[in-house]
C-alpha positions in Angstrom: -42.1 -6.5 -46.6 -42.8 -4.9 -50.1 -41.2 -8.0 -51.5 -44.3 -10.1 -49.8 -42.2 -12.2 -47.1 -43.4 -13.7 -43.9 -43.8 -10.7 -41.7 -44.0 -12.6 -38.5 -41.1 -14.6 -40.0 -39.4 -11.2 -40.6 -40.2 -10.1 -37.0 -38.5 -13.3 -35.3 -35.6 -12.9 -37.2 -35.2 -9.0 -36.1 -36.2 -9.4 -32.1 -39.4 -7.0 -33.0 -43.0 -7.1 -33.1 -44.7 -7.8 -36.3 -47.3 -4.8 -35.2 -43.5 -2.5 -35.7 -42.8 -3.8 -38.6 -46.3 -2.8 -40.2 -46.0 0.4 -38.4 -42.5 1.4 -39.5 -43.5 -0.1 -43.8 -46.7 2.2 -43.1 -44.2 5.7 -42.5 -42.0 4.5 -45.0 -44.6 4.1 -47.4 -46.0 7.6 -46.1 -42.7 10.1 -45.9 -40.0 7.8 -47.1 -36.6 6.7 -44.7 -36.7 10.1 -43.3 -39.9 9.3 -41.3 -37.9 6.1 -39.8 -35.7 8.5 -38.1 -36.2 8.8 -34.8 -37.7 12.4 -34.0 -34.8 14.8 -32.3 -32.4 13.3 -34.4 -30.4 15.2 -37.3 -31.7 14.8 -40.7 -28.9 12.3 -43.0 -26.0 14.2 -44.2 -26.1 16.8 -41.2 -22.5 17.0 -39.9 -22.3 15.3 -36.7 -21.5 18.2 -34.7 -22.2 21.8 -35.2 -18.9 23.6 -35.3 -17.7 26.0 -32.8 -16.3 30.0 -32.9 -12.8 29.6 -31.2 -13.0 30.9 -27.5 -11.5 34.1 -27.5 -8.1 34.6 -26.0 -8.3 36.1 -22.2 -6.4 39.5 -22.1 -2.7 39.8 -20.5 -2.9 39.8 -17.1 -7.0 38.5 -17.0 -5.6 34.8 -15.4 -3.9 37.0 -12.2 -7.1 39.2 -11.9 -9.1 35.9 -11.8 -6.5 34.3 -9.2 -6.9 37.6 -7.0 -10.7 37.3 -7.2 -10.6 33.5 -6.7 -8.2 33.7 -3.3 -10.5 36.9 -2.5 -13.3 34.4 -2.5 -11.4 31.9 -0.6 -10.5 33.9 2.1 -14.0 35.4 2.4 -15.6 31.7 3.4 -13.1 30.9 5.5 -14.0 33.8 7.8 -17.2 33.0 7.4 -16.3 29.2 8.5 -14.6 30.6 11.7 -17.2 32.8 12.4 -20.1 29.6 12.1 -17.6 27.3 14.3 -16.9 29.9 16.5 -20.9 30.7 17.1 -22.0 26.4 16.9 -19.2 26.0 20.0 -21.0 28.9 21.5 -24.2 27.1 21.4 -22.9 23.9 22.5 -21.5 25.5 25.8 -24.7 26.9 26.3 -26.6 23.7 25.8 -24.3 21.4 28.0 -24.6 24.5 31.3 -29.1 24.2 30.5 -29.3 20.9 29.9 -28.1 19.4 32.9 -30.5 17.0 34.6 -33.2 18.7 36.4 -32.9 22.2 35.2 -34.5 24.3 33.2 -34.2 24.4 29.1 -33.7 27.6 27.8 -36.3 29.6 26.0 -33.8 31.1 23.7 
């Protein structure tokens, strides 16, 4: 554009609109190709990634303390499955005794 070509010529050829084109030469004009960059984005030169601090090692014996407390936590919701199955069967066998045709529902 600073060169004086077509803009809408310019614009066809990029898949843009011609208003884009004077907005983006206006910001580059303005605050140079820094202000092209999309905001969020790192600034050039940034390293792509910031580099991590190594995890630190667990302490001997930390993986069997975490198995324990795992199959602890395990065993704890399967009671609490049997318990739930256990009370939804009792409910059903109450339902099926109340529910029959012509009786009386229960206010429970």
């Amino acid at each position: 554009m600073s060169e004086g070509v077509n803009v809408r010529a310019l614009a066809d050829e990029l898949s843009v609109r011609a208003e884009l084109l004077y907005d983006w030469h206006r910001r580059y004009r303005s605050d140079g190709a820094e202000a092209l960059r999309p905001m969020g984005r790192p600034p050039i030169g940034a390293p792509a990634f910031e580099p991590r601090l190594p995890l630190p090692l667990p302490s001997p014996g930390a993986e069997q303390r975490r198995i324990e407390e795992l199959e602890r936590t395990i065993g704890q919701q399967q009671l609490d499955l049997d318990f739930f199955r256990a009370a939804l069967r009792h409910v059903r066998s109450q339902r099926r005794k109340n529910g029959a045709p012509g009786g009386t529902g229960s206010t429970r």
